[in-house]
LUMGUPA-42169 format. One line per 3 residues: number of its first residue (from 1); their letters; for each residue x, y, z of N, C-alpha, C. Coordinates in steps of 0.02 Angstrom, whole numbers, plus 50000, padded with zeros to 5 digits. Each point is the difference from the previous one (the first is absolute). Example, Ala and Ser with C-alpha at 12.3 -4.5 7.8 and 13.67 -1.06 7.14 Angstrom:
BEGIN
1	as	50660,49716,50390,49955,50059,50000,50045,50060,50000 ~ 49982,50053,49964,50042,50059,50003,49961,50055,50037
//
This chain:
BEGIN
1	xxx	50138,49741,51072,50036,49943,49976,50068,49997,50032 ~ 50031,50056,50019,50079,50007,50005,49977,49986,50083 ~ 49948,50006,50009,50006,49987,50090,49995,49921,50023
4	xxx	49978,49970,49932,49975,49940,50018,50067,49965,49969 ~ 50075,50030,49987,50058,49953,49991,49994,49998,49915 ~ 49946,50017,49969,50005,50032,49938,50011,50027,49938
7	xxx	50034,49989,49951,50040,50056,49947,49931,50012,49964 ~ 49983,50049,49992,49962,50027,49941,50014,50026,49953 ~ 49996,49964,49932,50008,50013,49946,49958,50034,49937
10	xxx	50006,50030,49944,49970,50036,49988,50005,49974,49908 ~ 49946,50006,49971,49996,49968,49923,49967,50054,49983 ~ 50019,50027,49942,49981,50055,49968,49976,49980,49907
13	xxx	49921,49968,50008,50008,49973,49939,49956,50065,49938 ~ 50042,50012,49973,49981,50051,49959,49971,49997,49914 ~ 49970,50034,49976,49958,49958,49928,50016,50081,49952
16	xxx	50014,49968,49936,50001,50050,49951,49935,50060,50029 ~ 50043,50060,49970,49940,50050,50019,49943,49999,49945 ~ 50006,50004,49929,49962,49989,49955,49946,49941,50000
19	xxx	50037,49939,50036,49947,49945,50003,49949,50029,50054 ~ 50023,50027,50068,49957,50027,50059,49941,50052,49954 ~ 50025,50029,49980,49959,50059,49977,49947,49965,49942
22	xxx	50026,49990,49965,49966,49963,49941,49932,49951,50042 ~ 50015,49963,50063,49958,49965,50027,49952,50042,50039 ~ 50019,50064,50030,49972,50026,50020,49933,50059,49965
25	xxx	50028,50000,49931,49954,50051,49948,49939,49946,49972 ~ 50027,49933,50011,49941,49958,49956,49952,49968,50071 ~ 50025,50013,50057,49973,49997,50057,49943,50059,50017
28	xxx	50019,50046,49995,49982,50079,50028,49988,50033,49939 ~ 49978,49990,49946,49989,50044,49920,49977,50068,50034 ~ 49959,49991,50036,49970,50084,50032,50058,50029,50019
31	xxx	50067,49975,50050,50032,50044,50001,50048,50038,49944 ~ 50026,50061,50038,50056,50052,49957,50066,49942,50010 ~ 50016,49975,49952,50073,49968,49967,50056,50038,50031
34	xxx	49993,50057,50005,50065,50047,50036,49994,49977,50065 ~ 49957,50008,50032,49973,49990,50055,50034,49926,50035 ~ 50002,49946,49943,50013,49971,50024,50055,49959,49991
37	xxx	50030,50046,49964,50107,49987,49975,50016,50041,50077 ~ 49943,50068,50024,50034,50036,50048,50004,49956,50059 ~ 49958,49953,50014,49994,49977,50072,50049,49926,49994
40	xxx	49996,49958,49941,50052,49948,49998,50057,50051,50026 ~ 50027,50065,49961,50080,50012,50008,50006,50001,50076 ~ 49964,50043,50046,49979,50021,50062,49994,49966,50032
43	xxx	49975,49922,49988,50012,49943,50057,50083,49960,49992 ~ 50016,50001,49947,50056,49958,49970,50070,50054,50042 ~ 49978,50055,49982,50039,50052,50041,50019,49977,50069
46	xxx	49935,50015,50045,49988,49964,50069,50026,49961,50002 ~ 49996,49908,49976,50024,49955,49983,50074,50026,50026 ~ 50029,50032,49943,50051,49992,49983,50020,50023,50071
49	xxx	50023,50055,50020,50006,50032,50061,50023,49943,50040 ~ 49919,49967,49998,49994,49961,50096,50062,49935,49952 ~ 50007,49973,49966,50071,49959,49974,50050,50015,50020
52	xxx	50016,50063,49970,50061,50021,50023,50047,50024,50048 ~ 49933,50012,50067,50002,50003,50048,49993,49941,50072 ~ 50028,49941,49944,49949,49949,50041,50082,49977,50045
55	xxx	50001,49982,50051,50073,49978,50003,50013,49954,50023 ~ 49960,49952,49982,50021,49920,49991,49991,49960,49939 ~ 49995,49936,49976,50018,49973,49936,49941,50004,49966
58	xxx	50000,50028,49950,49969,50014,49940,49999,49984,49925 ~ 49940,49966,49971,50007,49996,49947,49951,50049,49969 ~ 50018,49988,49906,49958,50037,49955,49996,49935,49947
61	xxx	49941,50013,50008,49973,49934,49944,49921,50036,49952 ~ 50053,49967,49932,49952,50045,49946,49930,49938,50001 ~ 49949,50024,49990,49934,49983,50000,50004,49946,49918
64	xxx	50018,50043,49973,50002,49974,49911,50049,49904,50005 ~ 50070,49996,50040,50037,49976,50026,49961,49958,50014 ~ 49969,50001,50062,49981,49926,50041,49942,49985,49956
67	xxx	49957,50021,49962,49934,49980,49965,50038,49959,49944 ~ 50069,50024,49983,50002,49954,49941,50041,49936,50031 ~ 50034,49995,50043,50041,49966,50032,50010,50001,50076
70	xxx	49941,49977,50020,49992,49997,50088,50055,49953,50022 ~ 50010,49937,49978,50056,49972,50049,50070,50000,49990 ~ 50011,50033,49945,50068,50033,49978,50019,50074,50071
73	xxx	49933,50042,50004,49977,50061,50035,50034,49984,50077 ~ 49933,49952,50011,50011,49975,50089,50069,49950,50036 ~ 50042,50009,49943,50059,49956,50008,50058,50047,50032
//
């Protein structure tokens, strides 16, 4: 992108952990529940990392946020 004259920007839209998980146990009932608070924290982690490391303009936008109020959100 940066070669083609470019800024690349970066949106970090993030969702309650309890709602993720909660969706994911009534999704996956066979799986271990630990199992899968462990791998949300572990990607959100990652996530987080590659954000904070990002070094051009960045947002964080809550998931909960734009579902209740998208054009308030995208403004």
């Amino acid at each position: 992108m940066r070669e083609a004259g470019g800024v690349p920007a970066l949106l970090f839209l993030t969702r309650d952990g309890r709602a993720v998980v909660n969706s994911r146990i009534r999704k996956y009932p066979e799986r271990d529940p630990s199992d899968q608070i462990r791998q949300w924290a572990d990607k959100i982690g990652t996530s987080e990392t590659l954000f904070n490391a990002f070094d051009g303009p960045k947002m964080r936008v809550r998931y909960e946020k734009l579902a209740t109020g998208p054009e308030v959100v995208t403004r």
